[in-house]
C-alpha positions in Angstrom: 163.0 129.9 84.7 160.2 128.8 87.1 160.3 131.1 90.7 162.1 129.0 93.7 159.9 126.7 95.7 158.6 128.3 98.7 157.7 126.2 102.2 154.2 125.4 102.4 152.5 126.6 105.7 152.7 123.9 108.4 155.1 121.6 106.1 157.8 119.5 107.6 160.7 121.2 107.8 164.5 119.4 107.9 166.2 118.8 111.1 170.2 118.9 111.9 172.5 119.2 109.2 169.6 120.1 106.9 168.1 123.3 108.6 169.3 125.8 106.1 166.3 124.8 103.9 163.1 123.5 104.4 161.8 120.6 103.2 165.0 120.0 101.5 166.1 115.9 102.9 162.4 115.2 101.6 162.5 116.4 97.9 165.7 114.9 97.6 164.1 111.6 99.3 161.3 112.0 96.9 163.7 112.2 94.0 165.5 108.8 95.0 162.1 106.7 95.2 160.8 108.2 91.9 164.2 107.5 90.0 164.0 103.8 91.8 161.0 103.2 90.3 161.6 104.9 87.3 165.0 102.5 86.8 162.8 99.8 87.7 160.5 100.3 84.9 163.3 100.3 82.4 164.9 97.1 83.7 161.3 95.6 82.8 161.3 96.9 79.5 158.0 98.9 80.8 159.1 102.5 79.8 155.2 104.1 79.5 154.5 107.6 78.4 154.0 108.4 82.1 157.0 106.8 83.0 158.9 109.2 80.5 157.2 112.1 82.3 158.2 111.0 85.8 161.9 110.7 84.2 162.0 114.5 82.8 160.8 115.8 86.0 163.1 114.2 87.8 165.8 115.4 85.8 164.6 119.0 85.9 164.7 118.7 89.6 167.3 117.2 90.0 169.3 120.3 87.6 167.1 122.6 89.1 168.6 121.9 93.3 172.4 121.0 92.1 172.2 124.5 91.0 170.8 126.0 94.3 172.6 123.7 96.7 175.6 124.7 94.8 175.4 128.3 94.7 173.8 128.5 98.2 175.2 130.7 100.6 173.3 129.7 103.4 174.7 126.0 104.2 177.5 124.6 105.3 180.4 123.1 103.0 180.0 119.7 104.8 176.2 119.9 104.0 176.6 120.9 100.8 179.1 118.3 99.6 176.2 115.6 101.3 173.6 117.2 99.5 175.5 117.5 95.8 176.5 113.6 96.5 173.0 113.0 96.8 172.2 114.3 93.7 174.6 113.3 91.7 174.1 109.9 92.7 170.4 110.3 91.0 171.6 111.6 88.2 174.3 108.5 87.5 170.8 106.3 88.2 169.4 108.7 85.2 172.2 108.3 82.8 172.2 104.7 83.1 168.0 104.3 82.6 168.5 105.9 79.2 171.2 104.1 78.2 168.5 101.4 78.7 166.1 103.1 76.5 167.8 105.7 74.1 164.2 107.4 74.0 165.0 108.8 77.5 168.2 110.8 76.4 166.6 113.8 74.6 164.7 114.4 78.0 168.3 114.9 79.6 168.9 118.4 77.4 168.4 121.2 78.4 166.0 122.5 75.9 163.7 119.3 76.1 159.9 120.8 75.5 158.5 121.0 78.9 155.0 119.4 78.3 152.1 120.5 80.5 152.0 116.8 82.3 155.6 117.5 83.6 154.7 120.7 85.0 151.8 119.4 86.6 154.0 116.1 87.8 156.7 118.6 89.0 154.4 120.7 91.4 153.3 117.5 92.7 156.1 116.0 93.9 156.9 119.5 95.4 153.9 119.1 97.0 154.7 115.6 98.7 158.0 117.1 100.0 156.2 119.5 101.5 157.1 122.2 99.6 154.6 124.9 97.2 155.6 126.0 94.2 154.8 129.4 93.0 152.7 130.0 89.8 155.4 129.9 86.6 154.5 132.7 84.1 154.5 130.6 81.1 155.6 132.1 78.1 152.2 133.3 75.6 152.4 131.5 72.4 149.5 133.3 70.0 147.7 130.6 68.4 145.9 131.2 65.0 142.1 130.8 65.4 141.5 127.5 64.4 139.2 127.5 61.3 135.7 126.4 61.9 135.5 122.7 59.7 133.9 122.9 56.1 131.2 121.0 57.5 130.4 122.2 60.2 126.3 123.6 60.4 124.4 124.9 62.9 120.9 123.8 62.5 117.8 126.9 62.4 115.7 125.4 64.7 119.2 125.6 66.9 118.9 128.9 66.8 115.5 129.7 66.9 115.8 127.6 70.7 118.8 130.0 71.5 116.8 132.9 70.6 113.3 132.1 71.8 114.3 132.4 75.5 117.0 133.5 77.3 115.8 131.3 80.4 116.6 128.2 77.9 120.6 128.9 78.0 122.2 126.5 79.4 123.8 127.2 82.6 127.5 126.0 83.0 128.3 128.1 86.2 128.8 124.7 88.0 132.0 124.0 88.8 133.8 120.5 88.1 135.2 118.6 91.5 138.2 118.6 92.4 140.0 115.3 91.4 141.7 113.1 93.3 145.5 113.6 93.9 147.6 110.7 93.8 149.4 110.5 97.3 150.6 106.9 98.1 150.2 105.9 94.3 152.1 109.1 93.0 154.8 108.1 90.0 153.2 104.7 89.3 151.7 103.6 85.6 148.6 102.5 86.6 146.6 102.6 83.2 148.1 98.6 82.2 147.7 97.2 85.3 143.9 98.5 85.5 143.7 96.6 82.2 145.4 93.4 83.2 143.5 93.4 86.4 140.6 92.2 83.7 143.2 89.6 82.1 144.1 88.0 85.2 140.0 87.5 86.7 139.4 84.4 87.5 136.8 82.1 88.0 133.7 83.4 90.3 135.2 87.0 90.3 132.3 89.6 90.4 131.2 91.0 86.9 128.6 93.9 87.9 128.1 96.3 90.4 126.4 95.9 93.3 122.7 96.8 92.1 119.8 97.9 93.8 116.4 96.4 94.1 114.3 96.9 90.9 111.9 100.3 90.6 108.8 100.2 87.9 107.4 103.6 88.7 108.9 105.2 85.6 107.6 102.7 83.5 104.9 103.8 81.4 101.5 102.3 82.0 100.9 98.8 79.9 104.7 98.4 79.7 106.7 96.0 82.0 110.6 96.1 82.5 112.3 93.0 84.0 113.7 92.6 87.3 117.4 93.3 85.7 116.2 96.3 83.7 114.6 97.9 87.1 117.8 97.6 88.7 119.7 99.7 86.4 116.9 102.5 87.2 116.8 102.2 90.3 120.6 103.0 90.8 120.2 105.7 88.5 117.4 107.0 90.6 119.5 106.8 93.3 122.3 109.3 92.2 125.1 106.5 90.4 125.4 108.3 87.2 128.1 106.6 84.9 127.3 102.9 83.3 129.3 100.5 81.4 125.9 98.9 80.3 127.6 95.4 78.7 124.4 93.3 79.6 124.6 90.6 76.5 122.4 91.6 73.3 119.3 90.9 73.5 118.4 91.7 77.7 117.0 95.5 76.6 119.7 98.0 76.6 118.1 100.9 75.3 114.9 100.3 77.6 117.5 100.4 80.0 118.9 103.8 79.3 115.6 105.6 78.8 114.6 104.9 81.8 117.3 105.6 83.8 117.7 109.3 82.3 114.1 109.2 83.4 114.9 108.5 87.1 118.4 110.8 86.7 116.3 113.7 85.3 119.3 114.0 82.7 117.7 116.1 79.9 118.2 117.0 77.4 119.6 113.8 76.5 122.2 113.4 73.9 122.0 109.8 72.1 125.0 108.6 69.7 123.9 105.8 67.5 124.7 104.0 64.4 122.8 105.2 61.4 121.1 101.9 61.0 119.3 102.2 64.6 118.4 106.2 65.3 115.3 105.7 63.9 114.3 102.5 66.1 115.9 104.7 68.8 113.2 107.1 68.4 110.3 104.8 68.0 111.7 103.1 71.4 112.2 106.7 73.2 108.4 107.1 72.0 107.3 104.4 73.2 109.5 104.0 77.0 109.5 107.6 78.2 106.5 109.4 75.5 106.5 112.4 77.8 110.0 113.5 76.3 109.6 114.6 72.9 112.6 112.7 70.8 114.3 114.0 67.4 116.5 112.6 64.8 118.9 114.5 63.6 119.2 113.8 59.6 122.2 115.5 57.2 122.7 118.9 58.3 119.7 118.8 60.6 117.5 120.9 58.7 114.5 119.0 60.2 115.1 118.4 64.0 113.2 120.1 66.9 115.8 121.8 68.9 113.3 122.2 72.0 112.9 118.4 72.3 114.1 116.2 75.6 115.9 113.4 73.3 118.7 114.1 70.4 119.6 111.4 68.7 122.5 111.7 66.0 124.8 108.9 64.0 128.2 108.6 64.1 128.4 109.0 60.5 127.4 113.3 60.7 128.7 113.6 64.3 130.9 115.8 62.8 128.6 118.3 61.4 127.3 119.1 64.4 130.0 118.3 67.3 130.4 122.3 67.9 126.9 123.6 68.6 125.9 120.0 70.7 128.9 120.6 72.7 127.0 124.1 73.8 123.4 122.9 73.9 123.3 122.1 77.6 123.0 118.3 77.7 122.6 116.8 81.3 123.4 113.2 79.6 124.9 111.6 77.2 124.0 107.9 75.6 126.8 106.3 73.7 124.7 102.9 71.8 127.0 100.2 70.1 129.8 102.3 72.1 132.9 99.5 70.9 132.2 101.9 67.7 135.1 104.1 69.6 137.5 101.7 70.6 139.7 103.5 68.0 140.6 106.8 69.7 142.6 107.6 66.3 139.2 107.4 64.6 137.5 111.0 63.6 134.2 109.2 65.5 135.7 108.5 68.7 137.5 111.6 68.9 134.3 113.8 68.7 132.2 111.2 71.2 135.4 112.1 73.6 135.5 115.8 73.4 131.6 115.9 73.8 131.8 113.6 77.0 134.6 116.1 78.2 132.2 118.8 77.8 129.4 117.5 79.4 131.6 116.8 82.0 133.1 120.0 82.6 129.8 121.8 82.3 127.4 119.9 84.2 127.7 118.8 88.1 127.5 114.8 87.6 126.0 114.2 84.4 124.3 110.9 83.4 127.3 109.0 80.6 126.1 105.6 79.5 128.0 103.4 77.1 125.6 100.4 75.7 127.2 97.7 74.2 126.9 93.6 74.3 130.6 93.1 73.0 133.1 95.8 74.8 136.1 93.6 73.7 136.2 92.7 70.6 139.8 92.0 70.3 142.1 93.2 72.9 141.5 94.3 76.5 142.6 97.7 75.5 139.2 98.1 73.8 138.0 98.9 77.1 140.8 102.4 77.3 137.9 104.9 74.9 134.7 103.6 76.4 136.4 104.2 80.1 137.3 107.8 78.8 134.0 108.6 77.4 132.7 107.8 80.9 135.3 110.3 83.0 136.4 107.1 84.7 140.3 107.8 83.2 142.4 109.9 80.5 144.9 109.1 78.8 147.5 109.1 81.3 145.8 108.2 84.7 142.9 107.5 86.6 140.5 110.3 87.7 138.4 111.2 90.2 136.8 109.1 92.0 138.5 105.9 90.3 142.0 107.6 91.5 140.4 107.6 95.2 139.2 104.0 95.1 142.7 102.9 94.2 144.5 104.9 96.7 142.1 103.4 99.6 142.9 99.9 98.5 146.4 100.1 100.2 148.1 98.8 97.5 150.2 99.2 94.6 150.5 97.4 91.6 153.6 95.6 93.2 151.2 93.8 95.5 149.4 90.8 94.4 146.3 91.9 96.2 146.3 95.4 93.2 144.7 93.3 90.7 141.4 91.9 92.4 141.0 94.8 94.3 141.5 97.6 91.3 139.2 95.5 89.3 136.7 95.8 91.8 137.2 99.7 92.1 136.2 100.0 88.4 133.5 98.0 88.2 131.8 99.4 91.2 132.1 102.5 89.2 129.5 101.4 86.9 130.1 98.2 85.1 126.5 96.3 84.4 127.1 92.9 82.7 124.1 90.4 83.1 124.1 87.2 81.1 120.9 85.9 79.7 121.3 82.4 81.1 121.1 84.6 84.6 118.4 87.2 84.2 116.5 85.6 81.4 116.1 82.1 82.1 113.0 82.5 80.0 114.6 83.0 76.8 115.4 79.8 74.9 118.8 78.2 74.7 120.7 79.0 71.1 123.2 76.8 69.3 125.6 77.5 66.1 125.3 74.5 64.1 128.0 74.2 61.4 126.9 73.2 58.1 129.9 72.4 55.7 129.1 72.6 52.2 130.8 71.1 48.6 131.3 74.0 46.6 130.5 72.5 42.7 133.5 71.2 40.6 134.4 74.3 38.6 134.1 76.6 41.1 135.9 74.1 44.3 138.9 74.0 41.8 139.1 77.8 41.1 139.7 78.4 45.1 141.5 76.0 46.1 144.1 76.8 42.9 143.9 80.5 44.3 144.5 79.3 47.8 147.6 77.4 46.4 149.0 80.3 44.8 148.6 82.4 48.1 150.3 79.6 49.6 153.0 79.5 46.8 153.7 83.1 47.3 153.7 83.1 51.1 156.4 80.1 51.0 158.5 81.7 48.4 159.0 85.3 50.8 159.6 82.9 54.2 162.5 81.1 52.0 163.8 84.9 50.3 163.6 85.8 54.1 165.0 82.8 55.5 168.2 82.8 52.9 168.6 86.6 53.7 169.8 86.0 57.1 173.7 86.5 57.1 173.7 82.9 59.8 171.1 80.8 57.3 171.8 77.3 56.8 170.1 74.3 56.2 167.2 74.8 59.0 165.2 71.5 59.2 162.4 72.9 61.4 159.9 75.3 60.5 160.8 79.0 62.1 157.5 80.0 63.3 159.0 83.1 63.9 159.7 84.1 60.7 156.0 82.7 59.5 154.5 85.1 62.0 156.5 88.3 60.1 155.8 86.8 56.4 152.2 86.3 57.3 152.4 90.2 58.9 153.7 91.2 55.3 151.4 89.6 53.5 148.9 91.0 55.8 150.6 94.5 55.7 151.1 94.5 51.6 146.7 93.2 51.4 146.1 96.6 53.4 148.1 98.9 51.2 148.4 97.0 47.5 145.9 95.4 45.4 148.0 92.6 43.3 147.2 89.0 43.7 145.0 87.0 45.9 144.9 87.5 49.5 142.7 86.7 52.5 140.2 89.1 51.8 139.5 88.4 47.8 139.7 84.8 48.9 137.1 84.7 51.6 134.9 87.2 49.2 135.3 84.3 46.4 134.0 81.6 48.6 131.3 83.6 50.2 130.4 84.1 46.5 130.4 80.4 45.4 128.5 79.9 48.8 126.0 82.1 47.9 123.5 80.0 46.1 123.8 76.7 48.3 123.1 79.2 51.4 120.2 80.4 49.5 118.3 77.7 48.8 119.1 76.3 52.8 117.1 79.4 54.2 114.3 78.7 51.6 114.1 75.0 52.6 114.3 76.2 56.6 111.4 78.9 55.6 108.9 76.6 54.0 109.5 74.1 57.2 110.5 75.7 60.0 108.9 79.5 59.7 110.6 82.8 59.1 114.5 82.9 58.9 117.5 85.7 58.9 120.1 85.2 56.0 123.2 87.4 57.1 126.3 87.9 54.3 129.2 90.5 54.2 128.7 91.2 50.2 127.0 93.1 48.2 127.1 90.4 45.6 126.3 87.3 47.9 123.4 89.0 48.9 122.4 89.8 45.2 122.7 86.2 44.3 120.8 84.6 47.2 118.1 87.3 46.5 118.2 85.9 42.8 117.6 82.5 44.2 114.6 83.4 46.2 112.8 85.1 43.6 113.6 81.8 41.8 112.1 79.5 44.1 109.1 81.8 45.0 110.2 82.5 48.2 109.3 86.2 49.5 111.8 87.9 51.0 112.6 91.1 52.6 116.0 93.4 52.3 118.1 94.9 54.9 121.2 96.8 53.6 123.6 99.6 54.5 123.0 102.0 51.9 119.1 102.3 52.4 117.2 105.4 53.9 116.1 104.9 57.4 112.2 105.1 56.0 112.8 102.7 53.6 115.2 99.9 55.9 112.4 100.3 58.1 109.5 99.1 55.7 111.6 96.2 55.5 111.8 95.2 58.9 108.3 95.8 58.9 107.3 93.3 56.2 109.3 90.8 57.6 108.5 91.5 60.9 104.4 91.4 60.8 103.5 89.7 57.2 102.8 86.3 56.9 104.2 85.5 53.9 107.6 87.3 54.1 110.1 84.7 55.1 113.6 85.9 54.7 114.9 88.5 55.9 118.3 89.4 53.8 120.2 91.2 55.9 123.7 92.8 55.6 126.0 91.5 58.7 127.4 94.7 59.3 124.8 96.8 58.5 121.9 94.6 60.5 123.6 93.5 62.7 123.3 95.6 65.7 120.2 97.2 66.7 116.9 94.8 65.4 114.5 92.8 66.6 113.7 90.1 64.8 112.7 87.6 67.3 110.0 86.7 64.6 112.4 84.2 63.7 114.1 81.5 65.5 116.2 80.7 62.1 119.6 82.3 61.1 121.8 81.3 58.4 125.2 83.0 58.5 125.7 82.4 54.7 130.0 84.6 55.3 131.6 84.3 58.9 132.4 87.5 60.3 135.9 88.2 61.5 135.4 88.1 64.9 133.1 85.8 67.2 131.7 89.4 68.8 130.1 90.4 65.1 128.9 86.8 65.2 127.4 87.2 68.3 125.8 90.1 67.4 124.3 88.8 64.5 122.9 86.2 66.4 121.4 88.1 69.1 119.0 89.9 66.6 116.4 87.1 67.0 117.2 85.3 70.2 116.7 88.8 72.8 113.9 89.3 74.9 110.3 88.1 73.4 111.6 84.9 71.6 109.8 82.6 72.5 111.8 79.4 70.6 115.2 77.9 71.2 117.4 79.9 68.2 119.7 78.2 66.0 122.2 79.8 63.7 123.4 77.3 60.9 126.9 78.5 59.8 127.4 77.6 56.0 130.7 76.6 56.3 132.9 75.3 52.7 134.3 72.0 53.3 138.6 71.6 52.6 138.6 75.7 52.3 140.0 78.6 53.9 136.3 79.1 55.5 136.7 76.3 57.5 140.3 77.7 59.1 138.6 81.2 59.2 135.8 79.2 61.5 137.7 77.5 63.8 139.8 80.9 64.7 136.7 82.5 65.3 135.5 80.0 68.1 139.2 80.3 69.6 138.9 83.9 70.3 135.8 83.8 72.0 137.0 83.6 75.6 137.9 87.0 75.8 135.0 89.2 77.3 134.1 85.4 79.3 137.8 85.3 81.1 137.3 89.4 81.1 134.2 90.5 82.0 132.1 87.4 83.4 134.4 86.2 85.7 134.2 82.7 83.7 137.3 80.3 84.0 137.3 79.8 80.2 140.6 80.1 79.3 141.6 83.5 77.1 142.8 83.4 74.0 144.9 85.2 71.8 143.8 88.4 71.2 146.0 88.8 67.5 144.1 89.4 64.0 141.9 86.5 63.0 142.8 87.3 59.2 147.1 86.9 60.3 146.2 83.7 61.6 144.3 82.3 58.8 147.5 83.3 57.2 149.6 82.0 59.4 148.4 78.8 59.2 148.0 78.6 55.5 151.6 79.1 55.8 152.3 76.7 58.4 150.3 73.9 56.3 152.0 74.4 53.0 155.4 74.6 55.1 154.8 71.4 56.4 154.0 69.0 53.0 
């Protein structure tokens, strides 16, 4: 049992009937707006994990004074019987929020688990009614030492650096600041409205921070940054140290980032990449700041140079080596391609958190950048791991200075005037989003020119029989579902509904079971039969038009338009997932600066983030993606900085197929980081699965003959 609440020196102290305790009308006046607001939240179906905290506290309060004010020998019966009518009358308010939500009634026992969040709620709103609560001795659980993961290495030249000199230890005597408490804003979610205050931009609303005017002087002699690029420096020179960098692809991210560590002084430098770009990251660390040694951490690191200024590591062996970074003393942290960690269930994103935490604890204002053209790629919510990594929230609140900046605003989010005004307090905290019609009026315009194709007789009649059997099977399980219900009759209409579950089904069954066709062996089967046709389009572009891109998703698809090269005589070069970094590298290479290499076959995923290849102005996109943002991507590998031609990607699209649904979803969804981020008035689609709905609408069609 926690120690009574003590009066905090100077607090307000009750009045009149009240003066047998201090502080005691506020607490119980802080109990009735939080249980207010608390109802409230239940009425609008909004019951957050931090309104179910705010509920428990108020509960153990509430338990916590009925049993003082009733045992109390040191008020009178007339104040008593106020005070217990008081209370009781926020405990009926309880009772009937979890009838509401039935979630809410296990908080109401008595041996509900206490989580660290309520007890740091609880001494808060002791705090705002003026009262202090004493330190609780909280009971010791002995923990078993976690086991140090299989995997796990620490490299030698690691510890050849921690030996060599003790002068080289890093020091983590700094201590963190002091966040922000919550004073007006105390009790209120403020996590989804931060979100929606994104959604609900409109048009002209500001997309970047206020930046300052462009430095060059760390530029290395017989380089040149553009104005944009500068500004970025020159903030970081002047002490901002967090950055959403979401400039579109193409406008020199990484240049960016180099440079700014640079001007922040932040090494040694910790750089999270995708494996397909660390070793461009250290070519481009060599060649932007080449007085800071760089190394690339490979495996189990058996190679790297521990006494370098610049670590770079992949995703893919973040693992190995999450315990000794997290000790090495980095002064900044780069996260490249950071929508990589949009899933905070993902083994990935959890290590890039716990090393940004860190950083943060250990080092007074360390430089956090997060690099990425496409931060939403599906949902707003995409935004909720890169704002982590940065310190900007957690997974509860607001921190820091972020916390601050929303209390100063004067509202809440029941005020209209919340959403502009919070939007504006996170991107002043470091959001950089520059579009290349804006900063780059240089580069040439781009255009997606679909190309629709006949797939030949044999194979046209083998997908569209599969896509009729999907369809067969999709309309047999709406009609099981729809004769299920106990109230089915004769339903005229189609209950879209009830297409949206089947369609989930379907969607969830693909995921877990391999039986049958389904979206994902049907799009395969097309991009297959596309293959060839796509082919021998880039080797018609090449021989006219100069050097030219050919992305696909498959293994296959890009075996068979390789085939077709070789056929033709057309030299090509190959870009794939599974290659070492030396060897993807020789590749890019060839295409890059011979002659007489004219495709580059690239894999979508696996080449499309991180390369130049402005070389070409040509790109056919042989599969569509599933989302316009890996489209984008793709596209933004030639037109970037240094092209010099107008760029246009031909999308090989197979006329009276799936493909062609699959390609008009994709153009829907693109809206989102316009309506989001840039401030545009374009209006913002739905954010659901592109793959439900294709199936969706497959359903729909066949519903509908």
């Amino acid at each position: 049992m926690a120690r009574r609440a003590q009066p905090r020196s100077g607090a307000r102290r009750s009045g009149g009937r009240n003066q047998g305790r201090s502080g005691e009308r506020d607490l119980i006046a802080v109990l009735a707006r939080a249980v207010r607001e608390v109802e409230g939240a239940a009425q609008r179906g909004r019951v957050t994990p931090s309104v179910r905290t705010k509920f428990q506290v108020i509960a153990l309060l509430v338990r916590e004074e009925h049993a003082r004010v009733k045992n109390s020998e040191t008020i009178t019966p007339a104040q008593r019987t106020e005070q217990l009518k008081r209370l009781d009358g926020i405990a009926t308010i309880l009772a009937k929020t979890a009838v509401r939500d039935s979630g809410l009634l296990g908080l109401l026992a008595e041996d509900a688990v206490v989580s660290p969040a309520v007890r740091t709620l609880k001494r808060e709103f002791l705090e705002d009614a003026g009262l202090e609560q004493e330190v609780e001795e909280e009971p010791v659980v002995e923990a078993p030492a976690a086991a140090a993961p299989e995997n796990r290495v620490v490299p030698q030249s690691v510890i050849s650096r921690q030996l060599a000199n003790p002068f080289l230890a890093p020091d983590f005597s700094a201590a963190r600041p002091v966040a922000a408490k919550p004073r007006r804003l105390l009790g209120w979610e403020l996590l989804t409205p931060l979100l929606n205050s994104f959604e609900r931009a409109g048009g002209g609303a500001p997309a970047c921070m206020d930046l300052p005017f462009p430095t060059s002087r760390f530029t290395p002699a017989g380089l040149e940054l553009m104005p944009h690029q500068g500004q970025v420096v020159a903030a970081a020179e002047q002490g901002h140290r967090t950055f959403l960098l979401a400039d579109e692809p193409g406008l020199g991210k990484t240049a960016q980032s180099l440079l700014a560590a640079e001007a922040a002084q932040a090494f040694p430098l910790l750089v999270v990449v995708p494996n397909v770009v660390k070793t461009n990251w250290a070519r481009e660390a060599g060649r932007w700041v080449p007085q800071r040694p760089a190394t690339v951490i490979q495996g189990n690191g058996e190679t790297i140079d521990a006494f370098a200024d610049i670590v770079v590591v992949n995703y893919e062996v973040l693992d190995r080596h999450v315990g000794w970074i997290g000790d090495f003393g980095f002064r900044g942290m780069v996260v490249d391609e950071a929508h990589f960690i949009k899933n905070k269930t993902s083994q990935r994103s959890q290590h890039v958190l716990e090393l940004s935490e860190r950083i943060r604890s250990r080092t007074p204002r360390p430089l956090l950048m997060a690099l990425t053209g496409t931060p939403l790629i599906n949902d707003i919510e995409d935004f909720r791991a890169i704002w982590q990594f940065l310190g900007w929230i957690d997974d509860e609140k607001p921190l820091g200075e972020l916390m601050q900046c929303l209390e100063d605003t004067g509202f809440t989010p029941a005020d209209p005037g919340f959403y502009p005004a919070a939007r504006q307090c996170v991107i002043d905290l470091g959001i950089v989003r520059r579009r290349k019609v804006d900063v780059a009026a240089d580069i040439p315009a781009r255009r997606i020119a679909d190309l629709p194709v006949e797939l030949d007789d044999r194979a046209g009649r083998s997908i569209r029989a599969a896509e009729q059997e999907l369809a067969r099977r999709l309309v047999k399980r709406y009609e099981s579902a729809l004769a299920a219900r106990e109230s089915a009759t004769d339903v005229e209409e189609i209950d879209h509904d009830l297409v949206r579950k089947v369609a989930g089904w379907e969607l969830k069954d693909t995921t877990t079971k391999a039986s049958g066709e389904n979206v994902f062996s049907m799009m395969r089967r097309i991009g297959q039969a596309k293959a060839g046709l796509a082919a021998d389009y880039a080797a018609q572009l090449a021989r006219s038009a100069g050097k030219v891109v050919f992305f696909a998703k498959h293994v296959d698809v890009m075996d068979t338009a390789e085939e077709t090269f070789e056929k033709l005589g057309v030299r090509y070069s190959s870009i794939r997932g599974d290659q070492t970094p030396s060897t993807r590298q020789k590749h890019i290479d060839a295409f890059v600066k011979d002659p007489d290499v004219a495709v580059a076959v690239c894999s979508l995923t696996a080449a499309g983030v991180g390369l130049n290849l402005q070389v070409a102005s040509n790109i056919v996109l042989a599969e569509l993606s599933w989302t316009d943002a890996e489209q984008t991507q793709a596209i933004d590998r030639s037109h970037r900085i240094g092209q010099t031609e107008p760029v246009t990607a031909w999308r090989i699209i197979a006329a009276q197929t799936l493909d062609a649904r699959i390609a008009e979803l994709i153009d829907s969804k693109a809206g989102l980081a316009a309506r989001a981020l840039d401030g545009s008035d374009e209006e913002m689609q739905s954010s659901a699965d592109v793959q439900l709905e294709a199936l969706v609408s497959l359903l729909t069609s066949a519903l509908s003959e």
